[in-house]
N, C-alpha and C positions, 0 to 999 in steps of 0.2 A: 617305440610304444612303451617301451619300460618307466620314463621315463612320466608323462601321466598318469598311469598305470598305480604310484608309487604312492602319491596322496591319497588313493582310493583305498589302498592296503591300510598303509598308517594309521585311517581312518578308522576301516573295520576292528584293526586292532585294540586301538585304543576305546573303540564302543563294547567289543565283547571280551575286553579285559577285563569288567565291572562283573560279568556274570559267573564269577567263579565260586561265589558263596551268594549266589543267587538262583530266579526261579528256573532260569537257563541248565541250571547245575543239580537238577533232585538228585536226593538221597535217599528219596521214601516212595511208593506205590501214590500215593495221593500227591505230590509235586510232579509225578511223574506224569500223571493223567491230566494237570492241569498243563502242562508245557505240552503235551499233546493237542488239548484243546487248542490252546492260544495259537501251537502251529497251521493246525487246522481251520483255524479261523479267518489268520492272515493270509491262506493261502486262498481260501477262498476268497477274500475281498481283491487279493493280485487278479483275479481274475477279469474283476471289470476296473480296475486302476491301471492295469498295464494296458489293455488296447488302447485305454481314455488316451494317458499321455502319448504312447504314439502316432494313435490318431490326431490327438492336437498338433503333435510338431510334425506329421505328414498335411497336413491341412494346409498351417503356419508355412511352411516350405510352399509347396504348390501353388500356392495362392497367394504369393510375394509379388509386390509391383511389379517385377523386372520380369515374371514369368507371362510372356504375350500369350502362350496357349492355353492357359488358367484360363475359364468360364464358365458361366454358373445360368442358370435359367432363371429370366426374369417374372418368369410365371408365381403367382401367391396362392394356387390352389392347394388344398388339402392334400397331402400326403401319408394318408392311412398307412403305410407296408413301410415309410420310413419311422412313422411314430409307432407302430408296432412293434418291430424292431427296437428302436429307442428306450420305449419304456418297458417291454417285456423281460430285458434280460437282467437288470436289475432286478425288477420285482421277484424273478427267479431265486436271484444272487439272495436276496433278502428270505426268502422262504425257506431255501435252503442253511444258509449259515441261521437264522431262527429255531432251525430243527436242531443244527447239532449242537447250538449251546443250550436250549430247552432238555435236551438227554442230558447232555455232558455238566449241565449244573447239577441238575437231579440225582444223578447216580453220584457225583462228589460231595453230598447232604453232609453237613460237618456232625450230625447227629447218628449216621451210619457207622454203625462199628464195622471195624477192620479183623478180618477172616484170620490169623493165624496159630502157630503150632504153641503157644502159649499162653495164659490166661491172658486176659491184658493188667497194664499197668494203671490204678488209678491216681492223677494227681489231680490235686484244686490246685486252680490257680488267683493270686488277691494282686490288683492292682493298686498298689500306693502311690504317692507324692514321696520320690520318684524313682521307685524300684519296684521289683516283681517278686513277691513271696509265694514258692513254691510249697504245699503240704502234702503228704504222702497219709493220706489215714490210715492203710493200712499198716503200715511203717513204724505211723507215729513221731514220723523228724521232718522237718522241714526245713530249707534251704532260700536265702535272699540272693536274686541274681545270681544262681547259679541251679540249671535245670540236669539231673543225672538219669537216663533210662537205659534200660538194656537193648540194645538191636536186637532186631528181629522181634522184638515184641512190640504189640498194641496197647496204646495208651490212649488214657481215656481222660481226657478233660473238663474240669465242670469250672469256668470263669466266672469271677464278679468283680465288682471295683468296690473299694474302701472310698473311692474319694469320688472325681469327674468319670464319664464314661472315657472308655481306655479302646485301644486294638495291640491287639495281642498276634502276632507273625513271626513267626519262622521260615523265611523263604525256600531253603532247602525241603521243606519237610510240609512244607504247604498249606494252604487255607488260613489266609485273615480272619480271627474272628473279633467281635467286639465283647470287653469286659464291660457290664451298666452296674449301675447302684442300685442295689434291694431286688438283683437278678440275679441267674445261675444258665449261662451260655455252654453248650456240647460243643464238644468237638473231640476228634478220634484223630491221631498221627503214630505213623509206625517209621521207625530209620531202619532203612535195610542194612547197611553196616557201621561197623565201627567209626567213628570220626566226633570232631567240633562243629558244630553250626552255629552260626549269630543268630540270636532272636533279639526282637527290639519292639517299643513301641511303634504302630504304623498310626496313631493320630496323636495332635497337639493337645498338651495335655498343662500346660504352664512353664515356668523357668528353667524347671532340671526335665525338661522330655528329652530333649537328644544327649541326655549321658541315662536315661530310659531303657537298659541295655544289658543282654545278659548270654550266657552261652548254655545252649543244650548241647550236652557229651554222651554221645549213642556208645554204650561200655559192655564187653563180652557181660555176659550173665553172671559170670562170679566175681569179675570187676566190680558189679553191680552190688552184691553182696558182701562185698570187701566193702567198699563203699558205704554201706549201710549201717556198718556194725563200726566203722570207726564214726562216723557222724554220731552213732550213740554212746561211744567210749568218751569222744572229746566234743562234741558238743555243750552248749549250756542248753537250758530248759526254754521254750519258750509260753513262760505263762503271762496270767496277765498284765501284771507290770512290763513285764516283757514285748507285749504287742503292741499297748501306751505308748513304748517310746519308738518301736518301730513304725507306726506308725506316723507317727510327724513330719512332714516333710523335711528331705533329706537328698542331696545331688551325689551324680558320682560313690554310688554307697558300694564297697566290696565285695565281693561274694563269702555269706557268711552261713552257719548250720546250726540246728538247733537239735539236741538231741533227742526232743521229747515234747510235745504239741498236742494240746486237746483235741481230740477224735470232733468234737462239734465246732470247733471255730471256726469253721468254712459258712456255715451256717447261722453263727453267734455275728458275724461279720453283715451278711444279709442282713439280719432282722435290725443291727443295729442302723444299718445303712437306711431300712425303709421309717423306723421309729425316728431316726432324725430328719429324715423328709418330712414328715408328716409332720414334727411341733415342728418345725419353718414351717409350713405352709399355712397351721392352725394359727401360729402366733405370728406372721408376719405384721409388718407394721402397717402395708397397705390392707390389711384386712377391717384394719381397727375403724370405726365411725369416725369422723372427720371433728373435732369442734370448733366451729366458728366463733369468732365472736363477737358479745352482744346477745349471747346465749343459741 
């Protein structure tokens, strides 16, 4: 038996080798509740997937040429207690797994703040072409592809995109949300301890999306603040010349700090996001009257 056995292991192995900086692996209250969910949900659906198939291969078996005591009735009347059966327990199955992801999305509201023993932490978050600029307004510094918060605290996110619509994930620490242009997306995530977690873009976004990619560092609270105060020692300023060129698209871009960051450019970012929508759409070319000619 070991010896079958062997491929089946190898197998699991190498499937949930993949989950160890993933959503299999939380690190935070909100990943945690949704790998609860997901459990919950597959378990529930085992419930009418697993008699299916071995009803199918008890059937398949029984009912093979070679078996002469296999018979079936050749009667075609209606069957009420077996279509009852049939269709009841699914539609159960359906009712039920509908109720607990209807609770379990609800109470997971990426706009519900997270309950703890310290204020929370606020970042914005800006999706460029193709990196992720973090700003801390209360701070005042800000950080390219590289995310720093203290564990145990609640952080509080307000997403937009500078360029195309983005998604924005941190597996460990949970909840996809999308970054749009001339919008401002919530979202609350808390790391229960210390550690690395990958965050990455989760949609296609153009050339440089899969180097898209950046690490949040969950850091004791005075790591945190040690942190803070060298970004403002040795960072450069981020003003506006400064944004211009971060701005432009750029692959593979390091993680980089800025000492010092306008308190409204989370918001100078929006408006300039919707003002450029709007003369595209005012001055598009397909807008223009057509001229024919011949007058």
């Amino acid at each position: 038996m070991r010896y079958p056995v062997l491929p089946v292991v190898l197998i699991g192995a190498a499937t949930l080798g993949g989950c160890s900086e993933g959503v299999l692996n939380p690190k935070g209250p909100i990943a945690d509740a949704e790998r609860l969910l997901l459990i919950n949900s597959t378990a529930i659906m085992l419930v009418v997937v697993i008699p299916v198939i071995l009803a199918t291969l008890g059937f398949a078996w029984w009912y093979r040429s070679s078996n002469k005591r296999a018979s079936r009735s050749q009667s075609e009347n209606y069957e009420g207690r077996v279509e009852f059966v049939i269709w009841s327990i699914p539609a159960l199955i359906v009712i039920l797994l509908s109720g607990v992801i209807w609770i379990g999305s609800h109470q997971l509201d990426p706009r519900t703040p997270i309950a703890g023993k310290a204020d929370p932490l606020r970042v914005d978050v800006v999706a460029l072409d193709w990196k992720w600029l973090f700003i801390y307004p209360d701070q005042g510094i800000a950080a390219v592809n590289e995310l720093v918060i203290p564990a145990g605290t609640p952080v509080s996110f307000r997403l937009t995109s500078a360029t195309v619509m983005n998604s924005f994930f941190i597996p460990q620490l949970g909840s996809q949300v999308y970054a749009m242009g001339g919008m401002a997306t919530h979202l609350h995530l808390l790391a229960d301890a210390p550690g690395e977690y990958p965050g990455f873009s989760a949609m296609f976004s153009g050339d440089g999306f899969s180097d898209m990619r950046f690490i949040a560092k969950a850091v004791a609270a005075p790591d945190f603040e040690a942190w803070i105060k060298e970004v403002r020692e040795a960072g450069s300023p981020l003003d506006t010349a400064g944004y211009a060129a971060l701005a432009k698209p750029s692959t593979a871009v390091p993680p980089k700090t800025f000492a010092s960051v306008d308190a409204n450019l989370f918001q100078r970012i929006i408006d300039q996001t919707v003002a450029g929508v709007s003369e595209w759409v005012t001055g598009a070319a397909w807008c223009q009257p057509v001229q024919r000619a011949g007058g």
